[in-house]
C-alpha positions in Angstrom: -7.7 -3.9 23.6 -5.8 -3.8 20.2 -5.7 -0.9 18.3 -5.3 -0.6 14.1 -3.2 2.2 12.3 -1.3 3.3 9.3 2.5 4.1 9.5 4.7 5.0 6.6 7.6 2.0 6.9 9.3 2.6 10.4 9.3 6.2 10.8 7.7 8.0 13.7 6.0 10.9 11.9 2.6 12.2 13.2 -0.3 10.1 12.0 -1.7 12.8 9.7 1.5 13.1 8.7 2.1 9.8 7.2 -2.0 9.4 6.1 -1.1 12.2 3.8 2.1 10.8 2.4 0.5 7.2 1.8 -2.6 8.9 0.4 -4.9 6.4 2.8 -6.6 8.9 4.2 -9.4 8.2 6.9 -8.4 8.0 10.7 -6.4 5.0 10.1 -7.4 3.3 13.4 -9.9 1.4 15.2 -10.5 -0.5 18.0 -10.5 -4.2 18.4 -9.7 -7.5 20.5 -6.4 -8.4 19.7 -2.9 -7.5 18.7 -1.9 -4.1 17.6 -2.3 -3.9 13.8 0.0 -1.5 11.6 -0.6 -1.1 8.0 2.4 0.7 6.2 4.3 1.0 3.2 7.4 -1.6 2.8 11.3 -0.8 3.4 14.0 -1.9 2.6 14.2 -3.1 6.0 11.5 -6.1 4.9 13.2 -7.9 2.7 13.9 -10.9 5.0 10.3 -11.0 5.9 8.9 -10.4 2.6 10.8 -13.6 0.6 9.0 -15.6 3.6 5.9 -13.9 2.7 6.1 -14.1 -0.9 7.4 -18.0 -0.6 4.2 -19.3 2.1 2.0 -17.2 -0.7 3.5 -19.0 -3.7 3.5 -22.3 -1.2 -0.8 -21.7 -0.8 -1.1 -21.8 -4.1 1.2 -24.5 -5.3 -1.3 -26.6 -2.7 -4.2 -25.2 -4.6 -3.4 -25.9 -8.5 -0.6 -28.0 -7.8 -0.9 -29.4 -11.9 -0.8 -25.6 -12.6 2.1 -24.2 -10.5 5.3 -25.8 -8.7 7.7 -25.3 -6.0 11.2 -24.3 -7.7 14.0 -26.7 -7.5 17.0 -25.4 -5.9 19.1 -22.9 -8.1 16.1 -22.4 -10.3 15.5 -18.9 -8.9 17.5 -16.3 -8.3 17.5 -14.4 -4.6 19.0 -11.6 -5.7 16.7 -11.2 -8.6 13.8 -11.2 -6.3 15.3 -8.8 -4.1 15.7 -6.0 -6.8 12.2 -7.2 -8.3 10.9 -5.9 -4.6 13.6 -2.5 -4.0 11.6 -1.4 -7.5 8.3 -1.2 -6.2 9.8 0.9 -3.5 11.1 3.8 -5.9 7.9 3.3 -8.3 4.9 6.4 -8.2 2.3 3.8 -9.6 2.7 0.7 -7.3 3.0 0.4 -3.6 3.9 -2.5 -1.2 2.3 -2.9 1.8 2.9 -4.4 4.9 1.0 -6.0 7.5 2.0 -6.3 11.5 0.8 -7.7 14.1 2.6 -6.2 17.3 5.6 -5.6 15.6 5.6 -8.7 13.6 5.3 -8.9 9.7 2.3 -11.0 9.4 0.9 -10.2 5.6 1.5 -8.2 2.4 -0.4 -6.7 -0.2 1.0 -5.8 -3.5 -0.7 -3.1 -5.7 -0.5 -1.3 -8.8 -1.9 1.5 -11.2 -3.2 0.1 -14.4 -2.0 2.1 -17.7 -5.1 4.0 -19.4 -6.8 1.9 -21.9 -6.8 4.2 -25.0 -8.3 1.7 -27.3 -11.9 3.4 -29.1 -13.5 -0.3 -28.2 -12.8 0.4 -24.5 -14.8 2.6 -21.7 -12.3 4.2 -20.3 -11.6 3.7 -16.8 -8.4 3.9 -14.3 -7.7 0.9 -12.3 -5.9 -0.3 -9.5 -4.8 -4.0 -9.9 -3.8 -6.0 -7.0 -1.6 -8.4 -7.6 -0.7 -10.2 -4.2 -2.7 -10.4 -0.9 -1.5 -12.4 1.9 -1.7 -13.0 5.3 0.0 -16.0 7.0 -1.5 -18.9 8.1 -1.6 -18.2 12.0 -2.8 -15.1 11.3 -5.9 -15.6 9.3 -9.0 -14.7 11.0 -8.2 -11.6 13.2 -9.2 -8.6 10.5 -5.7 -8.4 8.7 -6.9 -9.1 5.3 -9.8 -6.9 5.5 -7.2 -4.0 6.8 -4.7 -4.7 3.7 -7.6 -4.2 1.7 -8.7 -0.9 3.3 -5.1 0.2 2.6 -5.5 -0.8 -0.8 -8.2 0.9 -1.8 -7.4 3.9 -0.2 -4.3 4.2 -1.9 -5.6 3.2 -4.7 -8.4 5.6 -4.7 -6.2 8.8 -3.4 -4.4 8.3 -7.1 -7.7 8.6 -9.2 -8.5 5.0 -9.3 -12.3 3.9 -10.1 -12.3 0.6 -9.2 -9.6 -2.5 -7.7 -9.2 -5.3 -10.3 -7.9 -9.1 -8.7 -7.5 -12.2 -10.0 -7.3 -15.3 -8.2 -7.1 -18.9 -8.8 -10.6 -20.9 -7.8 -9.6 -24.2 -5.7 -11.1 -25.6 -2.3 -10.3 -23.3 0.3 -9.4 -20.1 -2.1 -10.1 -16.4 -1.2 -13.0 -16.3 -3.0 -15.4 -16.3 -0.4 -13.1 -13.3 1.1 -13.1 -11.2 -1.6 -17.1 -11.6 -2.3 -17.4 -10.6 1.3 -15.6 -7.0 0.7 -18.0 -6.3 -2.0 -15.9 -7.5 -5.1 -17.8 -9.4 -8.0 -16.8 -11.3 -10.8 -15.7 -9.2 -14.1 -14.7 -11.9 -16.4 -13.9 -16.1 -16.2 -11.1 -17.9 -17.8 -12.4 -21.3 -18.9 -10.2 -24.5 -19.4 -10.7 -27.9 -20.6 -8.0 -30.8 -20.8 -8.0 -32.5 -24.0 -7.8 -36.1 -23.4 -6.2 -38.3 -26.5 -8.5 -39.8 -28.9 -9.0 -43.5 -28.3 
């Protein structure tokens, strides 16, 4: 039998221990078939496993809107740049980085932050979470990983005073939608496009 559970990067602190210091709360384990499961926070330690994340992310949906987004041509990125981008979100109070294992193995990542308070009159005020990259690779789709990023999420989320968890996703054959509609989140708001086509 597999078992699920919540670590704080690599360190070997007592599980309350590290509950308390990601704020996920909860017993942080269940059991199921399959591999052991560890949620935890990124380390520095990741950042190998994490560009290969990010890129088979990226990758998915390049496949998806390919005449929206692009695979970059050598030299047009930067690895270093990405590599500070991520070392940020370690230091930062209002975002987190987690990671997903599968005995041992970095298998997915979900990337989440605290939305600044909307102070406008016009708007109900309401503190978000927004997450802003979920994955979980391709061989590992299927065995609960998602659905335990997403239990992370929201408990870190919700340990900081957020109300609610905001996504947005691109809609193509084969897209997460279905996923996310099956943890209980509904649409908020649609961006509509239409090409125009040259007069005849």
């Amino acid at each position: 039998m597999g078992r699920r559970k919540i670590t704080k990067g690599r360190h070997t602190a007592g599980p309350s221990v590290v509950r308390a210091a990601l704020g996920l709360g909860g017993t942080g384990a269940s059991r199921h078939h399959g591999p052991e499961v560890t949620i935890r926070e990124a380390t520095k330690d990741d950042l190998e496993p994490l560009r290969g994340l990010y890129a088979e992310f990226h990758s998915f949906h390049v496949q998806g809107v390919p005449e929206y987004l692009r695979l970059p041509l050598p030299g047009e990125t930067d690895p270093e740049e990405f590599d500070r981008a991520i070392e940020r979100l370690f230091d930062s109070d209002e975002a987190t980085l987690l990671i997903a294992e599968a005995d041992g193995r970095p298998v997915g990542f979900a990337e989440v932050y605290l939305d600044p308070a909307n102070e406008s009159p016009f708007v109900v005020p309401r503190r978000s979470a927004k997450l802003q990259s979920l994955l979980v690779t391709k061989a590992s789709r299927g065995t609960g990983l998602g659905g335990a990023l997403i239990d992370g999420v929201e408990r870190w989320a919700r340990a900081r005073g957020a109300e609610e968890i905001r996504a947005r996703t691109w809609e193509f054959p084969g897209d997460p939608l279905a996923f996310y509609a099956s943890r209980g989140y509904t649409t908020l708001s649609r961006e509509l496009v239409r090409p125009l086509l040259p007069h005849k």
